[in-house]
mmCIF file of the N, C-alpha and C atoms, coordinates in Angstrom:
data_MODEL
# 
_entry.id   MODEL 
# 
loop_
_atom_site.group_PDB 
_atom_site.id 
_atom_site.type_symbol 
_atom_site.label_atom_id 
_atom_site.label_alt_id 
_atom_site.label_comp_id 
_atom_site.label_asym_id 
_atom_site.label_entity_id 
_atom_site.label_seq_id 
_atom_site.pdbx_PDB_ins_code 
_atom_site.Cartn_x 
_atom_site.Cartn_y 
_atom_site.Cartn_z 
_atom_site.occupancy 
_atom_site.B_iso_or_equiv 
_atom_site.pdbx_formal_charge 
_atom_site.auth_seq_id 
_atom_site.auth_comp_id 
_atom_site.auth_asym_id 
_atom_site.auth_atom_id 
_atom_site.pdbx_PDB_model_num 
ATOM 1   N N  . UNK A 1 1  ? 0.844   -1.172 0.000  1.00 0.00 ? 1  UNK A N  1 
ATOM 2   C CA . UNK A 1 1  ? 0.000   0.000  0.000  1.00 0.00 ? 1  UNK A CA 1 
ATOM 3   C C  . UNK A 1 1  ? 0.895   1.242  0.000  1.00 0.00 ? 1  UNK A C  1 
ATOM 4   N N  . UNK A 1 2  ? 0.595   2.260  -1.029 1.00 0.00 ? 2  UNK A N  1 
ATOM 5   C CA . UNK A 1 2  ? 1.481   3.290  -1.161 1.00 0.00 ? 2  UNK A CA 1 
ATOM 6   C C  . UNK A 1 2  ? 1.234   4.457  0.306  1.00 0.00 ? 2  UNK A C  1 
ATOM 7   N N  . UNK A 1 3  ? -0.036  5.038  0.494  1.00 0.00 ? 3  UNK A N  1 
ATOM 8   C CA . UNK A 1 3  ? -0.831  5.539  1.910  1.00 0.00 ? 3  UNK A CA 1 
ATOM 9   C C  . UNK A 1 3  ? -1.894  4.887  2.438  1.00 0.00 ? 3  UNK A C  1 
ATOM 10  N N  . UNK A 1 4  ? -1.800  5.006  3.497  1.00 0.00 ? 4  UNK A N  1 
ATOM 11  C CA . UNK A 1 4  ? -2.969  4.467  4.531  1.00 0.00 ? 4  UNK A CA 1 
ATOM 12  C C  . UNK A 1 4  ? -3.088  5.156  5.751  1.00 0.00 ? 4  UNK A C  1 
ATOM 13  N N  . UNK A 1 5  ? -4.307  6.112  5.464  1.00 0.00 ? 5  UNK A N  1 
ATOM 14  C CA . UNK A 1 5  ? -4.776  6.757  6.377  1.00 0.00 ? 5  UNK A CA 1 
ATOM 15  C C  . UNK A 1 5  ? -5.778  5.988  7.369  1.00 0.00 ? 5  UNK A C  1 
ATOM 16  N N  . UNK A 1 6  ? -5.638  6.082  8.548  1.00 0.00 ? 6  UNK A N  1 
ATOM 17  C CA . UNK A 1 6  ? -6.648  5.194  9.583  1.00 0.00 ? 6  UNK A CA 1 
ATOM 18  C C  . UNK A 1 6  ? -7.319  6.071  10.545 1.00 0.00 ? 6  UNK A C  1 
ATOM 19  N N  . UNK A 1 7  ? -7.948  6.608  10.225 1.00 0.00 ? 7  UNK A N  1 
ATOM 20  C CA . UNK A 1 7  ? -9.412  7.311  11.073 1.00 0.00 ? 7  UNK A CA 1 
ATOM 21  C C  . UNK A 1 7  ? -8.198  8.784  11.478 1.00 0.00 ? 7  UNK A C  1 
ATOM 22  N N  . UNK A 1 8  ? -7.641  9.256  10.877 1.00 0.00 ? 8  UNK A N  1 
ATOM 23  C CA . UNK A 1 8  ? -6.809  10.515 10.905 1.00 0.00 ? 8  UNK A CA 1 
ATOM 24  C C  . UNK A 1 8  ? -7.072  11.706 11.409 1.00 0.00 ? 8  UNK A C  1 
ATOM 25  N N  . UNK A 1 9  ? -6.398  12.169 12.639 1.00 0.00 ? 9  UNK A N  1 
ATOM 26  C CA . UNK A 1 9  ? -6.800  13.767 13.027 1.00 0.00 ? 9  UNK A CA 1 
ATOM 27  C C  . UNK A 1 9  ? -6.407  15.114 13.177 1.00 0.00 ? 9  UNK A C  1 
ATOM 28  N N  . UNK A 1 10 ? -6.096  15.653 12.483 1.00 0.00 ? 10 UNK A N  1 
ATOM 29  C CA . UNK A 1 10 ? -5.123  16.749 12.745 1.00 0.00 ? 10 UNK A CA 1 
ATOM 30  C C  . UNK A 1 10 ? -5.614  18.058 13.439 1.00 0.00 ? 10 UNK A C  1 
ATOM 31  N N  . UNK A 1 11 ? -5.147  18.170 14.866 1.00 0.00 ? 11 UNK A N  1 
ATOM 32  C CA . UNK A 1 11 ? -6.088  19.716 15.200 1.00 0.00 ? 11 UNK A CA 1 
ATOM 33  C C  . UNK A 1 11 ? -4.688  20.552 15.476 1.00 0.00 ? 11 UNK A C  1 
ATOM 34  N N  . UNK A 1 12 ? -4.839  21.926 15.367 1.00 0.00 ? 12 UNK A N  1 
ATOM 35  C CA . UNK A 1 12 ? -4.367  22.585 15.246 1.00 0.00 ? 12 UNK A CA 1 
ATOM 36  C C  . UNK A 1 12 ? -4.854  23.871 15.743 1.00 0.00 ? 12 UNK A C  1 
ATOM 37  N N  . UNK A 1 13 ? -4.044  24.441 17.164 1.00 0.00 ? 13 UNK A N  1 
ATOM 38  C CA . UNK A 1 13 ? -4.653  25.359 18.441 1.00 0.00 ? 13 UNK A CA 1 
ATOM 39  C C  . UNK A 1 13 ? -5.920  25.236 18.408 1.00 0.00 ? 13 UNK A C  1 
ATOM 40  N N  . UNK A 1 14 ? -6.840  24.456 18.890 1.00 0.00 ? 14 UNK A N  1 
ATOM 41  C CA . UNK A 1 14 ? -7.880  23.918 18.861 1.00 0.00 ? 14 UNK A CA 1 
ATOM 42  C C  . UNK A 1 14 ? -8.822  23.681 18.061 1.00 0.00 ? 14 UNK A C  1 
ATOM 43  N N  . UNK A 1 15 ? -8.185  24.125 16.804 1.00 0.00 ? 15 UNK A N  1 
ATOM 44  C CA . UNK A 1 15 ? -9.288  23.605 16.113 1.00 0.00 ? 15 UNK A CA 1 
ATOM 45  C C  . UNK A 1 15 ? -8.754  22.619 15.430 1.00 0.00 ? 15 UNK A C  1 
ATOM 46  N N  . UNK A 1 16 ? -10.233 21.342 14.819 1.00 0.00 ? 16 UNK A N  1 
ATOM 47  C CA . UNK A 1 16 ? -10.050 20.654 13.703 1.00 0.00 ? 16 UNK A CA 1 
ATOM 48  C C  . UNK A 1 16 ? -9.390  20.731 12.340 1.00 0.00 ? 16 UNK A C  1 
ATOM 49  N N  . UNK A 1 17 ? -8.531  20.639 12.216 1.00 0.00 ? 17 UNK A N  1 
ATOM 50  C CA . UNK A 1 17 ? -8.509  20.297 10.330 1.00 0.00 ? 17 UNK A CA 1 
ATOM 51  C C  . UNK A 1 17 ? -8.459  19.630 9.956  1.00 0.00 ? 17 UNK A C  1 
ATOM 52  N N  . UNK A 1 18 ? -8.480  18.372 10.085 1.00 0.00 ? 18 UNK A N  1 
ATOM 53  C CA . UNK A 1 18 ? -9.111  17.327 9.471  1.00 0.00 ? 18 UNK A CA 1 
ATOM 54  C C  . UNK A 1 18 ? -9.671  16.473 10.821 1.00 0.00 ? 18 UNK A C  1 
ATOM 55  N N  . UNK A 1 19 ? -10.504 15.572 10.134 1.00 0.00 ? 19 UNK A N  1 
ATOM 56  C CA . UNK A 1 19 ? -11.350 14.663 11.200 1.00 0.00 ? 19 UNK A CA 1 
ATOM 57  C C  . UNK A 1 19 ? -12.133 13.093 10.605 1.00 0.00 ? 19 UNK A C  1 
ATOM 58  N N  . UNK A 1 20 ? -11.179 12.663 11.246 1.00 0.00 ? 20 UNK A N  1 
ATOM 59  C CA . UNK A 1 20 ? -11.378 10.968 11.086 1.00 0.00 ? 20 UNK A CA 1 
ATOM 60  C C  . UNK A 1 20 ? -11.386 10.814 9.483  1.00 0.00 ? 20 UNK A C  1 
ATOM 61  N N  . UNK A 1 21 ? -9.677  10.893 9.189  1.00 0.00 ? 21 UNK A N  1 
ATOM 62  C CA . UNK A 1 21 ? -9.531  11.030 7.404  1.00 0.00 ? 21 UNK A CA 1 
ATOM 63  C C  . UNK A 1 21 ? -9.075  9.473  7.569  1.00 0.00 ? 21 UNK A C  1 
ATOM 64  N N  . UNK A 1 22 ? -10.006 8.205  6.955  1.00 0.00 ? 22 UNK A N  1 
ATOM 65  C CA . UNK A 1 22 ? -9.529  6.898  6.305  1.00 0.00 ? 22 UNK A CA 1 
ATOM 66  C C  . UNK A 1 22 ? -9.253  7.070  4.911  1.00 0.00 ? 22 UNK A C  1 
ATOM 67  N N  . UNK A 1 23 ? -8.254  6.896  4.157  1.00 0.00 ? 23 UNK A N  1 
ATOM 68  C CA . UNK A 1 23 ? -8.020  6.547  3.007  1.00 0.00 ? 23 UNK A CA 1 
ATOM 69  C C  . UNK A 1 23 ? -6.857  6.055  2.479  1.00 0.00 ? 23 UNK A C  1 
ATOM 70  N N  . UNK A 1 24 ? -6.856  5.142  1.184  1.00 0.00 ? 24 UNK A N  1 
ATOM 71  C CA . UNK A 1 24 ? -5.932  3.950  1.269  1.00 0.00 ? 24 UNK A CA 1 
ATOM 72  C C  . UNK A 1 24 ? -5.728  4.514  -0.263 1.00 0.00 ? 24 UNK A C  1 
ATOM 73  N N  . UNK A 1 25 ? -4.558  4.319  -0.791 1.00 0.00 ? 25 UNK A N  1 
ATOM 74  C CA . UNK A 1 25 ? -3.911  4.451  -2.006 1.00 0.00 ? 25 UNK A CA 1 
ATOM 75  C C  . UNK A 1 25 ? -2.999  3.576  -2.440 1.00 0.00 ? 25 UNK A C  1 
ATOM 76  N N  . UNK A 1 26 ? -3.338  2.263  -3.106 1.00 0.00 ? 26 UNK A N  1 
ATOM 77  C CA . UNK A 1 26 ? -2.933  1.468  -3.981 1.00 0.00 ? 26 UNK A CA 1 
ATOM 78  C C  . UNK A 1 26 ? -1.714  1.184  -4.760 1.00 0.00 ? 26 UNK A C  1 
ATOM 79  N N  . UNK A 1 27 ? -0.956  0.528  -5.099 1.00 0.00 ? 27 UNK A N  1 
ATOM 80  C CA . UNK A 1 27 ? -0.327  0.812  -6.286 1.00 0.00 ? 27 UNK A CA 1 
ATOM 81  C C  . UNK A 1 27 ? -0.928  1.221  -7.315 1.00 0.00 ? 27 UNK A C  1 
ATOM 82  N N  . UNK A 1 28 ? -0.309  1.633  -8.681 1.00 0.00 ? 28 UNK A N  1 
ATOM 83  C CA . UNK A 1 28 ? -1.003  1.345  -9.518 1.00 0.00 ? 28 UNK A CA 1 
ATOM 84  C C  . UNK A 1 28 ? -2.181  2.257  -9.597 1.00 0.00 ? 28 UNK A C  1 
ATOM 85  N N  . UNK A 1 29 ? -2.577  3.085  -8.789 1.00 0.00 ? 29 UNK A N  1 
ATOM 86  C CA . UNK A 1 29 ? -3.537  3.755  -8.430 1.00 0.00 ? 29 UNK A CA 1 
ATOM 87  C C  . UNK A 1 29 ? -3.239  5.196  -8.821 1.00 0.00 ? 29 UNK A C  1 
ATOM 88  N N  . UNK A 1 30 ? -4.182  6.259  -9.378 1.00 0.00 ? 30 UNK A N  1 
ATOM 89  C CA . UNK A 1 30 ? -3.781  7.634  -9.835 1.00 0.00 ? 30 UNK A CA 1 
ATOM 90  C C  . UNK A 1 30 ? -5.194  8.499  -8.988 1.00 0.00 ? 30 UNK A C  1 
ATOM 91  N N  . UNK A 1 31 ? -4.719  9.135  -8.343 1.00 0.00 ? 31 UNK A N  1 
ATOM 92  C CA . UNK A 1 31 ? -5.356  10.134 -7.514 1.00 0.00 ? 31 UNK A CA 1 
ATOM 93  C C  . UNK A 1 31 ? -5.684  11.237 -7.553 1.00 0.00 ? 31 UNK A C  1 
ATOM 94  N N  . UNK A 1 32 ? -6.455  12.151 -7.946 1.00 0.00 ? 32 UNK A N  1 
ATOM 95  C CA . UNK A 1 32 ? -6.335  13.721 -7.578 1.00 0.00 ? 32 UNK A CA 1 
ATOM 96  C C  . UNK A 1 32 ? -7.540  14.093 -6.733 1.00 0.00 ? 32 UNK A C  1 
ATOM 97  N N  . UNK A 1 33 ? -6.581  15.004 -6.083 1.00 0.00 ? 33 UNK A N  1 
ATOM 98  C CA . UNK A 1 33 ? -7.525  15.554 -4.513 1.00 0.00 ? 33 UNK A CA 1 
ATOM 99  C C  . UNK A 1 33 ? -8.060  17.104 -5.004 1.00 0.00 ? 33 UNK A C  1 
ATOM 100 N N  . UNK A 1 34 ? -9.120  17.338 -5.109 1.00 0.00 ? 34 UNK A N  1 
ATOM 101 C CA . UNK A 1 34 ? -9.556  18.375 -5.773 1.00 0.00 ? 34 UNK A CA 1 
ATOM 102 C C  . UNK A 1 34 ? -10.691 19.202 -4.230 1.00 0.00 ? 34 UNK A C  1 
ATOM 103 N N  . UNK A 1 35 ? -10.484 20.285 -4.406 1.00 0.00 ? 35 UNK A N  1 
ATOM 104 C CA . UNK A 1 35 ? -11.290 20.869 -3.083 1.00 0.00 ? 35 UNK A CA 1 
ATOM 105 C C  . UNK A 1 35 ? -10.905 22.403 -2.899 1.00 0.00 ? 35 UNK A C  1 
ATOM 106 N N  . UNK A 1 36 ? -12.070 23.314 -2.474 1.00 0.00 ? 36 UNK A N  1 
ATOM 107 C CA . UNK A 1 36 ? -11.985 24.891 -2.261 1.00 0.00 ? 36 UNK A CA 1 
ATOM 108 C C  . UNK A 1 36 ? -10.328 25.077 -1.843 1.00 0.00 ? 36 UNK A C  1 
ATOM 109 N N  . UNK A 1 37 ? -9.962  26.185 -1.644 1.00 0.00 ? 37 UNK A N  1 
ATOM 110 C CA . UNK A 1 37 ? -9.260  26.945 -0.760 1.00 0.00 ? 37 UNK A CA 1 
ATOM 111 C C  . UNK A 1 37 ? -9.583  26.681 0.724  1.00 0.00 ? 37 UNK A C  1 
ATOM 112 N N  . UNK A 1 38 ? -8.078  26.337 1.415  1.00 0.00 ? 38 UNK A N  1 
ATOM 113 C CA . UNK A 1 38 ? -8.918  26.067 2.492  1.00 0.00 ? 38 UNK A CA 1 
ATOM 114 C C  . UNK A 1 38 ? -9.233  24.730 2.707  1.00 0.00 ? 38 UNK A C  1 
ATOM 115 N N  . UNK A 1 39 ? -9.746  23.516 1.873  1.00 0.00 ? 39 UNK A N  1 
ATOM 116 C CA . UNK A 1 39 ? -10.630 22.315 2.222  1.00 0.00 ? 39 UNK A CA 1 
ATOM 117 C C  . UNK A 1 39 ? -9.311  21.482 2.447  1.00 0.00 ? 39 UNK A C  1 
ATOM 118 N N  . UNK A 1 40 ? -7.839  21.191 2.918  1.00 0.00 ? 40 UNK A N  1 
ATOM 119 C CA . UNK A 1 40 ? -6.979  20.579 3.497  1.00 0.00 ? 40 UNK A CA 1 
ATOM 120 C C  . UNK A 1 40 ? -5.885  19.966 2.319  1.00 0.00 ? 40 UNK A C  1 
ATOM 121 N N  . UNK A 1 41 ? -6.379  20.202 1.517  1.00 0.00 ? 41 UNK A N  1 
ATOM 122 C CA . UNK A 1 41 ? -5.397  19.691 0.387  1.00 0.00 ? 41 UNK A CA 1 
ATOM 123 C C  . UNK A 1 41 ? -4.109  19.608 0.321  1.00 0.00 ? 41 UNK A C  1 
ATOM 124 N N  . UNK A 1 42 ? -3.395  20.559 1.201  1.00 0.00 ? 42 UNK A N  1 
ATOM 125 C CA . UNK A 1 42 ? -2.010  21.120 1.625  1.00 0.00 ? 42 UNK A CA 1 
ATOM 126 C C  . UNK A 1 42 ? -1.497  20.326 2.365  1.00 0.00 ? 42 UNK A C  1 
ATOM 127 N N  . UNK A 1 43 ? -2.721  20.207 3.470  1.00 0.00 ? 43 UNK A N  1 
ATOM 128 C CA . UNK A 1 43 ? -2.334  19.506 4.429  1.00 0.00 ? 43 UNK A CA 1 
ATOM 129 C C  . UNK A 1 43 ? -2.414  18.378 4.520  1.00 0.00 ? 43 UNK A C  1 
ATOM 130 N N  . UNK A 1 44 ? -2.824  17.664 4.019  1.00 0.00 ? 44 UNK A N  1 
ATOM 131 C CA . UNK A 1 44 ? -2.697  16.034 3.117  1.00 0.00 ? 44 UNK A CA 1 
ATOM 132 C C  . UNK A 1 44 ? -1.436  15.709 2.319  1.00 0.00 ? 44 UNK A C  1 
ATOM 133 N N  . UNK A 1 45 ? -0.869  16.630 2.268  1.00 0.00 ? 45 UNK A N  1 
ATOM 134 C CA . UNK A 1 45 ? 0.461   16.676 1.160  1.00 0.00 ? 45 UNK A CA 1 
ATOM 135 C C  . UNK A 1 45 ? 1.582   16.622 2.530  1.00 0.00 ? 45 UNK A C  1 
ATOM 136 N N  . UNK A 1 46 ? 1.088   17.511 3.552  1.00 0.00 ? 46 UNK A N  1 
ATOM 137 C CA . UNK A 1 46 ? 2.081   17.570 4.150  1.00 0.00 ? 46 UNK A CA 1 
ATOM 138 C C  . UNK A 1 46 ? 2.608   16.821 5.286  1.00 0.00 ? 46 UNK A C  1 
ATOM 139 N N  . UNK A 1 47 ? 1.097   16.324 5.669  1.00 0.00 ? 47 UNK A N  1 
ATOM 140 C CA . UNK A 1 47 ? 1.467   14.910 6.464  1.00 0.00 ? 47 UNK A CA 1 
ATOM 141 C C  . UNK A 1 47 ? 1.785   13.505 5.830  1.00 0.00 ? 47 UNK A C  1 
ATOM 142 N N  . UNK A 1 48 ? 1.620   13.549 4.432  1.00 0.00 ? 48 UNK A N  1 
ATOM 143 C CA . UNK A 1 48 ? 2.367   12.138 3.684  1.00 0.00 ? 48 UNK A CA 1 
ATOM 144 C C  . UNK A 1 48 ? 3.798   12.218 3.451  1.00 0.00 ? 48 UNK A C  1 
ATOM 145 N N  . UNK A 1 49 ? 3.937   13.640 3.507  1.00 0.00 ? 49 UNK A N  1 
ATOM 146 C CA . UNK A 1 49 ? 5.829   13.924 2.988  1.00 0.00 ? 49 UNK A CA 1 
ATOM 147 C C  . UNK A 1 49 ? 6.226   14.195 4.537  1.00 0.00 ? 49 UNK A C  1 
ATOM 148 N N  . UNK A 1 50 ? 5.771   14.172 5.675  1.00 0.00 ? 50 UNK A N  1 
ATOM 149 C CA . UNK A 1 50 ? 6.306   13.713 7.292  1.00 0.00 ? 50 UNK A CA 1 
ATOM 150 C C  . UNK A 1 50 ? 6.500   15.169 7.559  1.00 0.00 ? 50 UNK A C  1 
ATOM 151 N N  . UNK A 1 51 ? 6.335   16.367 6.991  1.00 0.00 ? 51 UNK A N  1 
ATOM 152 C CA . UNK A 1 51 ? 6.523   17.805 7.462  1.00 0.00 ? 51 UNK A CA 1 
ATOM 153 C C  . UNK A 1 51 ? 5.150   18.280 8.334  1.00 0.00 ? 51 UNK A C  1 
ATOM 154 N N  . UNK A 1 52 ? 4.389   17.534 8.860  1.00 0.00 ? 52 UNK A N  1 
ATOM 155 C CA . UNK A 1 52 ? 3.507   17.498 9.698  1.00 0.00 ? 52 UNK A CA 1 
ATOM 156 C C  . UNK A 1 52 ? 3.208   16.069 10.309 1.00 0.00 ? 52 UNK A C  1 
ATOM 157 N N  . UNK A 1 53 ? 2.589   16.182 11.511 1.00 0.00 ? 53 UNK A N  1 
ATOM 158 C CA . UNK A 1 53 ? 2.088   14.989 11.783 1.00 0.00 ? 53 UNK A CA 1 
ATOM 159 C C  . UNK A 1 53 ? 1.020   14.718 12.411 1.00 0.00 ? 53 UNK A C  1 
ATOM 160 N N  . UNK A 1 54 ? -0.045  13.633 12.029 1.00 0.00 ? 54 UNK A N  1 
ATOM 161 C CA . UNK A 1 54 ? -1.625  13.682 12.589 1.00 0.00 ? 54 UNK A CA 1 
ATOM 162 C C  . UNK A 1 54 ? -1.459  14.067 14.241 1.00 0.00 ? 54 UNK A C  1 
ATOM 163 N N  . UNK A 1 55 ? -2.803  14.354 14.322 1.00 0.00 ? 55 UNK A N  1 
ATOM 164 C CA . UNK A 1 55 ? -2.879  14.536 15.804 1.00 0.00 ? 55 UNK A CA 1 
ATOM 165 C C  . UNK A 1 55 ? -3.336  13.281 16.706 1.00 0.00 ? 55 UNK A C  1 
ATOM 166 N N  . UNK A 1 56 ? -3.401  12.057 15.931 1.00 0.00 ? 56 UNK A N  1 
ATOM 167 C CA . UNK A 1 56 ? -3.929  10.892 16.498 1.00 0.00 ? 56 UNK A CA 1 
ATOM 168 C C  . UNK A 1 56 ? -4.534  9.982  15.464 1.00 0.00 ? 56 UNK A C  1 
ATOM 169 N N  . UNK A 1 57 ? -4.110  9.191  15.423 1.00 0.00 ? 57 UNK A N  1 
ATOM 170 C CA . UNK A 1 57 ? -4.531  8.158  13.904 1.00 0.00 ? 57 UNK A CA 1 
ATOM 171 C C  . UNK A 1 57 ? -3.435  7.539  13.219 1.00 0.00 ? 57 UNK A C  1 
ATOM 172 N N  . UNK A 1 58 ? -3.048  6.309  12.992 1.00 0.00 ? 58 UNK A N  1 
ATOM 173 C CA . UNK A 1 58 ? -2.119  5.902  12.771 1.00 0.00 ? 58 UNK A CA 1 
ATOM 174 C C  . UNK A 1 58 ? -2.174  6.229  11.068 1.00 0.00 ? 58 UNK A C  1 
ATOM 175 N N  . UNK A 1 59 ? -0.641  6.483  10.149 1.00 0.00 ? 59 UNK A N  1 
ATOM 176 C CA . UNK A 1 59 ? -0.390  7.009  9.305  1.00 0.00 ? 59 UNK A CA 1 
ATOM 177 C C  . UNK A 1 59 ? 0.558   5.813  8.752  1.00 0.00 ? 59 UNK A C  1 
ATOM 178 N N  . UNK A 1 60 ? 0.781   5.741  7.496  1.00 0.00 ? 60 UNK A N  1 
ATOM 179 C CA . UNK A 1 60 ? 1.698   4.858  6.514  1.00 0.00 ? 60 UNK A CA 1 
ATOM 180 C C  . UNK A 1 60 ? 1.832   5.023  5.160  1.00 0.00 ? 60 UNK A C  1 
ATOM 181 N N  . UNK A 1 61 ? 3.398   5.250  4.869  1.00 0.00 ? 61 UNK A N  1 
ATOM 182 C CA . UNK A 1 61 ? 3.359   5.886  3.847  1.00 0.00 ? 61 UNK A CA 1 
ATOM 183 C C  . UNK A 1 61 ? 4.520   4.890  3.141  1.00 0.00 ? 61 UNK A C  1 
ATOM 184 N N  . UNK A 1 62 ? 4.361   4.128  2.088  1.00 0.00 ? 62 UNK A N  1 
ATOM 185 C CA . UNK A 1 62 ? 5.118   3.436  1.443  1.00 0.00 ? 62 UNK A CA 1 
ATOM 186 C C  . UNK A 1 62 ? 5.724   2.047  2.509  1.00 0.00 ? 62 UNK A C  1 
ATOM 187 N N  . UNK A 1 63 ? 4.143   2.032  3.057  1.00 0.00 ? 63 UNK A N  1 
ATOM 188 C CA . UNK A 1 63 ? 4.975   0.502  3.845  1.00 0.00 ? 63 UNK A CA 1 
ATOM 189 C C  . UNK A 1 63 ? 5.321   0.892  5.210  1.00 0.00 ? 63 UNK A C  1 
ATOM 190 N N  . UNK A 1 64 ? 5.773   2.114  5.639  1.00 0.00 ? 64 UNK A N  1 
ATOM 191 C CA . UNK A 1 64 ? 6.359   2.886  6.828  1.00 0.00 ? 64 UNK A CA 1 
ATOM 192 C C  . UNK A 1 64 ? 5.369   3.444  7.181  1.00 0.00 ? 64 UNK A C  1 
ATOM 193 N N  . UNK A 1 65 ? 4.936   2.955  8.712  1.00 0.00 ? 65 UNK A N  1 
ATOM 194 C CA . UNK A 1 65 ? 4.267   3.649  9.509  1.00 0.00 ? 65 UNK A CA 1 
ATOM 195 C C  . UNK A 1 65 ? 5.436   4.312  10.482 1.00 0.00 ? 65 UNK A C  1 
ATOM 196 N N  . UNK A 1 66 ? 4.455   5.862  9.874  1.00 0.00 ? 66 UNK A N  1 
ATOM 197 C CA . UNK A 1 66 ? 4.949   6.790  10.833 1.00 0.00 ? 66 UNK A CA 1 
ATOM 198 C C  . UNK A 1 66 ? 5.088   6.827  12.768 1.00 0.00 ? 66 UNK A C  1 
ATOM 199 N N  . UNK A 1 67 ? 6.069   7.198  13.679 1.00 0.00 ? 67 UNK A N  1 
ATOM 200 C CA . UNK A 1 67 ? 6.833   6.936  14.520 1.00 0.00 ? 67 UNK A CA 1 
ATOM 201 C C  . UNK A 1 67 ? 7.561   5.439  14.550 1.00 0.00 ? 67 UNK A C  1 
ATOM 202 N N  . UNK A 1 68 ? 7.665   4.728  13.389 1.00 0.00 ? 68 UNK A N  1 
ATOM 203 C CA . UNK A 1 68 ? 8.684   3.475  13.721 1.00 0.00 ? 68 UNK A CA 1 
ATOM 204 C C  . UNK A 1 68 ? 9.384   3.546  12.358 1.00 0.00 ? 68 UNK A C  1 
ATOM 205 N N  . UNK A 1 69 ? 9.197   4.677  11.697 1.00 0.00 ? 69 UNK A N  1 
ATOM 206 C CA . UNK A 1 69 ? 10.528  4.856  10.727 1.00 0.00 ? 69 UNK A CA 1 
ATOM 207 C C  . UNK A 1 69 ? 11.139  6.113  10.910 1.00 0.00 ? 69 UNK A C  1 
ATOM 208 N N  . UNK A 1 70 ? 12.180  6.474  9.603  1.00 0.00 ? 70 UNK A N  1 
ATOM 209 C CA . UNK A 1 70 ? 13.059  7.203  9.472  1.00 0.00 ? 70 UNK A CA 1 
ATOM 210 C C  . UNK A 1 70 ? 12.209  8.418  8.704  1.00 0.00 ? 70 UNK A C  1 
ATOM 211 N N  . UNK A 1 71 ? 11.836  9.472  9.121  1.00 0.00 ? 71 UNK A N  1 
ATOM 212 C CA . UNK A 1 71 ? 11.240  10.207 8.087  1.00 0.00 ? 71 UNK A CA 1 
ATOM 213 C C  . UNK A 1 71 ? 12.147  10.544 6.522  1.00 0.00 ? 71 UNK A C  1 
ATOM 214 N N  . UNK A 1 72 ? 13.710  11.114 7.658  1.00 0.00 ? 72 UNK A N  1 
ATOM 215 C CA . UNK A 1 72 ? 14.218  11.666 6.301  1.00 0.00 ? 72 UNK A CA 1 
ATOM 216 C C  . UNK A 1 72 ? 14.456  10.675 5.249  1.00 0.00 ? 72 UNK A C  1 
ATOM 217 N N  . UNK A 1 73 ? 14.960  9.291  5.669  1.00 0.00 ? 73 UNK A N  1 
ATOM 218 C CA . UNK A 1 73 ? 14.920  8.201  4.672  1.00 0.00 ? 73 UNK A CA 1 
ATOM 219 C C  . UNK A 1 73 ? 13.648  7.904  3.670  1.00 0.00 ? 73 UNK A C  1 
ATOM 220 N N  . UNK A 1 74 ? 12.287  8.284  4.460  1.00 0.00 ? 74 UNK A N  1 
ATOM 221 C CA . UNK A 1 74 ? 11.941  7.571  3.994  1.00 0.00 ? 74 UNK A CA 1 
ATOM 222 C C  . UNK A 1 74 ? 11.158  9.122  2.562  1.00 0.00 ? 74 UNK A C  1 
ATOM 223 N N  . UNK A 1 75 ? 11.488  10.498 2.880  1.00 0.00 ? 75 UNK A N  1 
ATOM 224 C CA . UNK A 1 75 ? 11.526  11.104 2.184  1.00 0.00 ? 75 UNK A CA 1 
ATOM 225 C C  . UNK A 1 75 ? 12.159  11.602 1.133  1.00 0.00 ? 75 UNK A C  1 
ATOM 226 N N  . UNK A 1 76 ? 13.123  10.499 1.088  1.00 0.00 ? 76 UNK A N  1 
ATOM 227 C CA . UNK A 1 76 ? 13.929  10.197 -0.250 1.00 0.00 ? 76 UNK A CA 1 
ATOM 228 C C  . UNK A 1 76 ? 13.684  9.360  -1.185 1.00 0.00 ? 76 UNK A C  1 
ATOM 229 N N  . UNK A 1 77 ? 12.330  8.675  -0.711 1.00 0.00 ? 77 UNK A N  1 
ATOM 230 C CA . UNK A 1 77 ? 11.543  7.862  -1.466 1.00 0.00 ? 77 UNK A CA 1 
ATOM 231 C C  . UNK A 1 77 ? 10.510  8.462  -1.822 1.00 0.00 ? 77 UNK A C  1 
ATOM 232 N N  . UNK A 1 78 ? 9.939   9.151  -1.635 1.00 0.00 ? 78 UNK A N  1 
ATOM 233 C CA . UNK A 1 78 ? 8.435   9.850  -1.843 1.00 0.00 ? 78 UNK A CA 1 
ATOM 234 C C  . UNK A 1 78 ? 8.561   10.810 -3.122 1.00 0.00 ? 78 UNK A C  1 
ATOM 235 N N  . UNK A 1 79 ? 8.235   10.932 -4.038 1.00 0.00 ? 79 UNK A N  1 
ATOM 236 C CA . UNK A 1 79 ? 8.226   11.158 -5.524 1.00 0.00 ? 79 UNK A CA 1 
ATOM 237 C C  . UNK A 1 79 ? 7.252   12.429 -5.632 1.00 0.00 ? 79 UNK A C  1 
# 
């Protein structure tokens, strides 16, 4: 599995920005995240490339779940 989001939360000085994000991305799989200004798009980018991190929800990105890998390693893989 390339991502695997598991019930994902990111708050930020109290508020929500995202809330209970599941989603799984495939090999082989072509994606586009389309949404207002504002609707988290950024921030979906930025917790898969490890320059953020959920506020609770386990995260995996190329096989590596986040806190039992190497970020910077494993951001030498991320395309």
């Amino acid at each position: 599995m390339i991502i695997d989001f598991q019930n994902v939360n990111f708050i930020r000085q109290e508020q929500k920005l995202l809330s209970q994000i599941t989603w799984q991305v495939n090999k082989r799989e072509h994606w586009g995240i389309l949404g207002l200004n504002g609707a988290g798009k950024s921030l979906l980018l930025q917790l898969i490339t490890g320059n953020l991190w959920p506020t609770n929800g386990p995260l995996t990105v190329l096989d590596q779940k986040f806190g039992q890998t190497s970020i910077p390693e494993l951001s030498k893989r991320i395309g």
